[in-house]
C-alpha positions as CSV (number, residue, x, y, z in Angstrom):
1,X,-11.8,-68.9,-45.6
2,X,-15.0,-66.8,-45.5
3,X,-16.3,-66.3,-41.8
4,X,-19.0,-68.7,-40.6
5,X,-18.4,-70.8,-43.6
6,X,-15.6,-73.4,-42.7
7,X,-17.3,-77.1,-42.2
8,X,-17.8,-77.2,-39.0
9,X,-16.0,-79.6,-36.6
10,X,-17.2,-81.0,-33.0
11,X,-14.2,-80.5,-30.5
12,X,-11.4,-83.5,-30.4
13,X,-7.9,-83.9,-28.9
14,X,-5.1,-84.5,-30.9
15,X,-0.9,-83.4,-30.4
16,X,-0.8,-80.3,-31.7
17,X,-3.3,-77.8,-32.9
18,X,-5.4,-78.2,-35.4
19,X,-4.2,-76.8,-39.3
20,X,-5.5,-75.8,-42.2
21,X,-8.6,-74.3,-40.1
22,X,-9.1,-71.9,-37.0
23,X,-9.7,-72.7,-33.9
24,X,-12.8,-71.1,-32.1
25,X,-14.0,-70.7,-28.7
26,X,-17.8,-70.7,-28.2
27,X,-18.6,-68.8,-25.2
28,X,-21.4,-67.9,-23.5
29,X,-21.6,-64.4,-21.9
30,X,-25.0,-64.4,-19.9
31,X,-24.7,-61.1,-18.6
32,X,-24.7,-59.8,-22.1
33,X,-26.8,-62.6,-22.9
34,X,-24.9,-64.0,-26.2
35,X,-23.1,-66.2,-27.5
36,X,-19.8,-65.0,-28.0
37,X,-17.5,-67.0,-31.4
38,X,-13.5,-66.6,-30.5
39,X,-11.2,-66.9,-32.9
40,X,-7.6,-68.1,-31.2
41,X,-4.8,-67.4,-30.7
42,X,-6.0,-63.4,-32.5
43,X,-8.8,-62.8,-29.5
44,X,-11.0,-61.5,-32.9
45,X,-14.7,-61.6,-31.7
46,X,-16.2,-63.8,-35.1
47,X,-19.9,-63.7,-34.1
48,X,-22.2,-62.4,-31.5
49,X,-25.6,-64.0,-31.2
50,X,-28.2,-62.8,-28.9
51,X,-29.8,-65.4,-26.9
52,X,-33.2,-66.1,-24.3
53,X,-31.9,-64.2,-20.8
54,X,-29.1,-65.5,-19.1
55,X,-27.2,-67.9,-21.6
56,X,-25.0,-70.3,-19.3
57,X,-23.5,-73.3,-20.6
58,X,-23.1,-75.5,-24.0
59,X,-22.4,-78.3,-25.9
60,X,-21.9,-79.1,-29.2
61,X,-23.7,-81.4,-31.4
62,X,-23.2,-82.5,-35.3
63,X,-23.7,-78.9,-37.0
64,X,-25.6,-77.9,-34.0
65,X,-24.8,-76.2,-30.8
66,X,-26.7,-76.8,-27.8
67,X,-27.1,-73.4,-24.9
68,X,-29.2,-73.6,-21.8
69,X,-30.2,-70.0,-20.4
70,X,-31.8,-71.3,-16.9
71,X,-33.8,-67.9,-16.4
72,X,-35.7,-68.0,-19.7
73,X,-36.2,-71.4,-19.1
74,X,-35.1,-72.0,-22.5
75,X,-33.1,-74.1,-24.7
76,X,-31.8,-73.1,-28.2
77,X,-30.8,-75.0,-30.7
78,X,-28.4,-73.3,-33.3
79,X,-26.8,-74.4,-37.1
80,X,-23.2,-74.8,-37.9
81,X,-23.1,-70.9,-38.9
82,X,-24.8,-69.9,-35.0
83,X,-27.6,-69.0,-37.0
84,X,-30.7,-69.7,-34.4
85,X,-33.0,-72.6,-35.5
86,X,-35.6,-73.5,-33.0
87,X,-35.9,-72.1,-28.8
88,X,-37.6,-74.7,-27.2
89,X,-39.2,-73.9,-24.2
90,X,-41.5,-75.5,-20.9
91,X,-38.3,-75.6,-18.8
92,X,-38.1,-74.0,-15.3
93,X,-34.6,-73.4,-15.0
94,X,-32.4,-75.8,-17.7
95,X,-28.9,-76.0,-16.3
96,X,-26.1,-78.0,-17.5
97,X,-26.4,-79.7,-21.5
98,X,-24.3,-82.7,-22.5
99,X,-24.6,-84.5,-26.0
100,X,-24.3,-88.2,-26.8
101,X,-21.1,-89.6,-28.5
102,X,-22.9,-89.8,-31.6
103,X,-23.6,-86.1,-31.6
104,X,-27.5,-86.3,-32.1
105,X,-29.0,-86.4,-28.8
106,X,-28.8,-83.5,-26.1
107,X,-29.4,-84.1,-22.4
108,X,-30.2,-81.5,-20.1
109,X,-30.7,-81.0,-16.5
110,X,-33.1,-78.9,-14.9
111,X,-32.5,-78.1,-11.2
112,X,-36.0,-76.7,-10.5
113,X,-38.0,-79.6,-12.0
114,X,-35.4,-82.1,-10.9
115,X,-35.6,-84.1,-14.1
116,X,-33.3,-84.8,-16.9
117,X,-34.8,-83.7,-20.6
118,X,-33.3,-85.7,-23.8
119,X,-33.5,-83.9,-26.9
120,X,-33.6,-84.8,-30.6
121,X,-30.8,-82.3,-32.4
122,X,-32.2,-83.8,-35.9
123,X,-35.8,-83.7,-34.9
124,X,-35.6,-80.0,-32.4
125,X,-37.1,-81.5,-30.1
126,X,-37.4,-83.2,-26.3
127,X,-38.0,-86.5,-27.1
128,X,-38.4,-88.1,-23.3
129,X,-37.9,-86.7,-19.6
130,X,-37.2,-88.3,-16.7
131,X,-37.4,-87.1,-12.9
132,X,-34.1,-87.8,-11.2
133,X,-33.7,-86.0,-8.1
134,X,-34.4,-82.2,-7.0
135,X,-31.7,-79.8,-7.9
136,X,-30.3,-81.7,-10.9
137,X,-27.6,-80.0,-12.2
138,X,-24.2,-81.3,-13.4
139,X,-23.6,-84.5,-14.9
140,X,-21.0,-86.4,-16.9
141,X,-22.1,-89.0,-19.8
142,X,-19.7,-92.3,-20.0
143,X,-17.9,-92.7,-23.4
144,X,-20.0,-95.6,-24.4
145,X,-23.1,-93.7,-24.1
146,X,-25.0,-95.5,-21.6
147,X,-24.3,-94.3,-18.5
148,X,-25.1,-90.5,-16.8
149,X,-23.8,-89.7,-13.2
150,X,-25.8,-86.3,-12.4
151,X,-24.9,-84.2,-9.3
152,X,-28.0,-83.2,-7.9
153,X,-27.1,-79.8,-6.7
154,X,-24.5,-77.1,-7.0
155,X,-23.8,-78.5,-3.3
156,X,-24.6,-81.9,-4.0
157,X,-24.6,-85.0,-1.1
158,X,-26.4,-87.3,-3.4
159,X,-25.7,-88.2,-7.1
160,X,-28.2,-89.9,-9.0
161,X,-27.2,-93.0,-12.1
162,X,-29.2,-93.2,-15.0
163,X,-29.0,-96.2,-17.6
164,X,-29.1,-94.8,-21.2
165,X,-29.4,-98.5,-23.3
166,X,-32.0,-96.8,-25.0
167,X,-31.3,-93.3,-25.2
168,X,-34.6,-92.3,-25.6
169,X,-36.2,-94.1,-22.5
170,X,-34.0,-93.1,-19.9
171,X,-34.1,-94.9,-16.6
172,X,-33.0,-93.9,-13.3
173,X,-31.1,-97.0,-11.6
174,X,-30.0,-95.7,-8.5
175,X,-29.2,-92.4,-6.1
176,X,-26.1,-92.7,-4.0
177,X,-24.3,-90.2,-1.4
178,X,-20.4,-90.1,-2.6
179,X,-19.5,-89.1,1.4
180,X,-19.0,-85.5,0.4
181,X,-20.1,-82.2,-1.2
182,X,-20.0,-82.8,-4.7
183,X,-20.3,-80.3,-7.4
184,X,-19.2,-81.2,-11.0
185,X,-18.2,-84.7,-12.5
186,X,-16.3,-86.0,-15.6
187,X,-15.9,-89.8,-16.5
188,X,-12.0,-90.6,-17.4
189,X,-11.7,-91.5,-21.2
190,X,-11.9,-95.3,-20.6
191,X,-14.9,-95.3,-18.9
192,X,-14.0,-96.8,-15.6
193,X,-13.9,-93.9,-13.5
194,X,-15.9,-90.8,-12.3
195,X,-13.7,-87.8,-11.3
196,X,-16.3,-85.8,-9.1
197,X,-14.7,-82.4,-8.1
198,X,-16.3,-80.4,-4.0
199,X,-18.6,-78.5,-3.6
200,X,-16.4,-77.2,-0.4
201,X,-13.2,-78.8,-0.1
202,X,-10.1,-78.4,-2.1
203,X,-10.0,-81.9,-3.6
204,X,-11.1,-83.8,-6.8
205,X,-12.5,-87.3,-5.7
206,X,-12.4,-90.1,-8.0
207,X,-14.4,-92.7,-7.9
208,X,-14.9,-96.1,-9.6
209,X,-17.1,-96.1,-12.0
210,X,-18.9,-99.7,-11.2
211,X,-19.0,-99.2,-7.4
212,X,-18.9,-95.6,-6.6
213,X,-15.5,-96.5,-4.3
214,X,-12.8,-93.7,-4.2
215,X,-9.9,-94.4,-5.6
216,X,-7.7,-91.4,-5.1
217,X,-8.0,-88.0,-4.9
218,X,-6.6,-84.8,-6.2
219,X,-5.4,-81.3,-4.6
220,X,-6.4,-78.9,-6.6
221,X,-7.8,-75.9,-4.7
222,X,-10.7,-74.4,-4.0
223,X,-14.1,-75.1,-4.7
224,X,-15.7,-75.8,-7.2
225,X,-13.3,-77.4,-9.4
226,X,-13.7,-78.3,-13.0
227,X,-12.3,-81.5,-15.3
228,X,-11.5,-82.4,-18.2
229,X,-10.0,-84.7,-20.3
230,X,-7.7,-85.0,-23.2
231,X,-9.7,-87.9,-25.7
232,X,-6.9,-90.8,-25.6
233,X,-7.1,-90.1,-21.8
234,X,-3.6,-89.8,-21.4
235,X,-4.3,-86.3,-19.4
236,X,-6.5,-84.4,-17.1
237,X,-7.2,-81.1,-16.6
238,X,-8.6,-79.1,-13.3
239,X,-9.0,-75.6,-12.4
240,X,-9.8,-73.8,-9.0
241,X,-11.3,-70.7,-10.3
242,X,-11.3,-69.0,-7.0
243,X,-7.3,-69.3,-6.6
244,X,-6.6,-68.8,-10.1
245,X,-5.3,-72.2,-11.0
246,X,-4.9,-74.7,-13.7
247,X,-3.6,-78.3,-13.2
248,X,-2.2,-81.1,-15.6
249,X,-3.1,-84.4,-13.9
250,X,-1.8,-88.2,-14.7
251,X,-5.0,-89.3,-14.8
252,X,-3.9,-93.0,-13.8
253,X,-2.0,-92.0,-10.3
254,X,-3.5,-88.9,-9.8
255,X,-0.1,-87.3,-9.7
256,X,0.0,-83.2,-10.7
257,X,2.3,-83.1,-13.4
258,X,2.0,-79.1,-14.0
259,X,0.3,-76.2,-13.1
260,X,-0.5,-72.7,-14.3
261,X,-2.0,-69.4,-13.2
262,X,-5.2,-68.4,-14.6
263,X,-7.6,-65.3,-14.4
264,X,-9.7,-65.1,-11.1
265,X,-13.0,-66.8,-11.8
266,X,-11.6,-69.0,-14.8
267,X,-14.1,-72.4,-13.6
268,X,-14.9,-73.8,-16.9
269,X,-12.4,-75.5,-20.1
270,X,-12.2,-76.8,-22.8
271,X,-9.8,-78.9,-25.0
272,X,-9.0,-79.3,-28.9
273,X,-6.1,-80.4,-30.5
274,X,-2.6,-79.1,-28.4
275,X,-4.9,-76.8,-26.6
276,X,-6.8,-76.7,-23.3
277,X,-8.7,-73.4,-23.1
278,X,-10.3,-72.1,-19.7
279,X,-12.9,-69.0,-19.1
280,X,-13.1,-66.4,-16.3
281,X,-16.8,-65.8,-15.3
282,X,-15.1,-62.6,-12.9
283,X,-13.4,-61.3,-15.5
284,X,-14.2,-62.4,-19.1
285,X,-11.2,-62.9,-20.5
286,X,-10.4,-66.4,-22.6
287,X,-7.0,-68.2,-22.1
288,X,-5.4,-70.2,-24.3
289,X,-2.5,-72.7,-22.9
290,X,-0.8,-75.9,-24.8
291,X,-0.7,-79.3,-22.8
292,X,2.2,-78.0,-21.2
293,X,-0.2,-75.4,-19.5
294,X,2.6,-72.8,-21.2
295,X,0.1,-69.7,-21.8
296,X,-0.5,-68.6,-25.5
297,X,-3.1,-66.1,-25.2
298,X,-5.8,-64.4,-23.3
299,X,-8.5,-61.7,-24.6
300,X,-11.3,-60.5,-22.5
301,X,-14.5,-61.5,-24.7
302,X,-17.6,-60.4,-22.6
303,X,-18.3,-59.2,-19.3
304,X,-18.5,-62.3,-17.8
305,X,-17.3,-65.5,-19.7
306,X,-19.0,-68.9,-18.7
307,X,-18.8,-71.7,-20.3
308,X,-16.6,-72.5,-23.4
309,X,-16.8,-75.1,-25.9
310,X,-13.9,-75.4,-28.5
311,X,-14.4,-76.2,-32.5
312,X,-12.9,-75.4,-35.8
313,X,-14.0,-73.2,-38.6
C-alpha cells in the first residue's frame, strides 16, 4: 500500500488490531512544530508536516484532521494525505479541538478569548462562537452530540455546560464549581457520566452526567491525569504522566484492573482497535500497549510528543 494513499479511517475500538491496514499515530511535536505520522508497531516516521508555531493538540475529522497551535493563534485544517488545506486564523490562543460524532464539525476552545469556536470541516470554516468562561480550555463532547462540559482552566474550579441541539448555535446553559481543581474531562461511552481528572490531587472524579454529583473516584497519580475510553465502554484508560503510569479502569466500579509503566511525561492517549497508545511530552517517545497494558512498542518521534490521535492507512 503506497504511503499516504490508504482510505483513511477515523479512530475506533475494536478486540484486536486492526488488519489489512496500518495503524498510525498522529502526533504533534510543537517544539519542532509538525505534525509527526507513526507508523506502529515499526516506529517508521511516515510524514512530517510543518505547522503555524507551536502545534499542540488534535482531532480527527472525516478525511480531515483538526491541529490547534495556541501561539500562532491558528487552526489548520488538513486532507486525508496531511496535505494542508486551509489555516484559519483570528484566534488568540486556540487550545484543545474536539469533533462531533458525525465527524464534520470541530470545536475549539480558546483560553485567552474564553469562548468556544465551532467549525465547519466541509465548509473550512468557523461557523459560530460562543463566550463561555475565561481560560477555556479542556472539554469533553457527550456521545449523542449535544452536550460539551469545558474545564475553564488548566487549574479549573469552575466548569462550564453547553447545549449543542443545534450544533451551530451553541448555547451556554450553566457554569458549575465540581468542589475541586479540575483539569481534563471525558464522558463514559454511555453518556451518563463525566470522568473529570485534578488539576492537583492524585484522583479522577466522576461525576453524573445529569447532576454534576460524584459518584466515585479513581487513584491514579499525579496531576494532571488523562482518560480515555474504549468505544463499547467496557474500559477506561488513565495516565499520570509525572509518575510514569498507565491504568486500566472498570469503568462501572471504578476498580483498577491493571497498570503499566510509561515514559516520564507520557499525559496524552489514544485508542484503536486492541491498542491504547500514550505520548511523552518530556521525552518524545510513542508507546504502544494492548488492553492488557502489555507494552508492544515505543519509538521516540520528536523532541517532545504531545498529543496523539490514532487512525489507519
Amino acid at each position: 500500500m503506497p504511503i499516504l494513499a490508504a482510505a483513511f479511517v477515523v479512530a475506533s475500538t475494536a478486540s484486536a488490531r486492526p488488519t489489512g491496514s496500518g495503524v498510525v499515530a498522529l502526533v504533534t511535536a510543537e517544539q519542532q512544530n509538525q505534525l509527526v505520522a507513526v507508523a506502529l508497531p515499526s516506529g517508521k516516521i511516515r510524514r512530517r508536516v510543518v505547522l503555524p508555531t507551536d502545534p499542540e493538540n488534535l482531532a480527527v475529522g472525516i478525511n480531515k484532521v483538526v491541529v490547534a497551535s495556541p501561539r500562532a493563534g491558528a487552526v489548520t485544517l488538513l486532507d486525508q494525505r496531511l496535505k494542508v488545506v486551509k489555516v484559519l486564523r483570528g484566534f488568540a490562543a486556540p487550545h484543545i479541538v474536539v469533533v462531533d460524532p458525525l465527524k464534520t464539525l470541530a470545536y475549539v476552545t480558546d483560553d485567552a478569548r474564553g469562548d468556544l469556536s465551532v467549525i465547519g470541516l466541509g465548509a473550512r470554516a468557523i461557523v459560530a462562537r460562543l463566550p463561555v468562561g475565561a481560560g477555556a480550555h479542556h472539554m469533553t463532547l457527550s456521545p449523542s452530540g449535544r452536550r460539551l462540559w469545558i474545564a475553564l482552566g488548566e487549574h479549573a474550579s469552575a466548569i462550564a455546560i453547553v447545549d449543542l441541539t443545534n450544533p451551530i448555535r451553541p448555547r451556554l446553559l450553566r457554569r458549575f464549581s465540581p468542589g475541586f481543581v479540575a483539569h481534563d474531562l471525558a464522558f463514559s461511552r454511555d453518556g451518563r457520566r463525566v470522568w473529570v481528572t485534578s488539576g492537583v490531587g492524585d484522583a479522577v472524579h466522576v461525576l453524573d452526567a445529569r447532576t454534576g454529583r460524584q459518584a466515585f473516584v479513581v487513584q491514579v497519580g499525579a496531576a494532571p491525569q488523562h482518560v480515555v475510553f474504549t468505544d463499547r465502554g467496557d474500559f477506561a484508560y488513565a495516565t499520570s504522566g509525572y509518575d510514569g503510569r498507565l491504568v486500566k479502569v472498570n469503568p462501572r466500579s471504578g476498580r483498577i484492573l491493571a497498570s503499566a509503566r510509561t515514559p516520564y511525561g507520557s499525559f496524552n492517549l489514544s485508542t484503536i482497535g486492541g491498542l491504547v497508545v500514550t505520548t511523552s511530552l518530556m521525552s518524545g517517545r510513542v508507546t504502544e500497549f494492548d488492553l492488557g497494558l502489555h507494552r508492544l512498542s515505543t519509538v521516540k518521534a520528536a523532541r517532545a510528543a504531545r498529543a496523539v490521535s490514532l487512525t489507519v492507512w
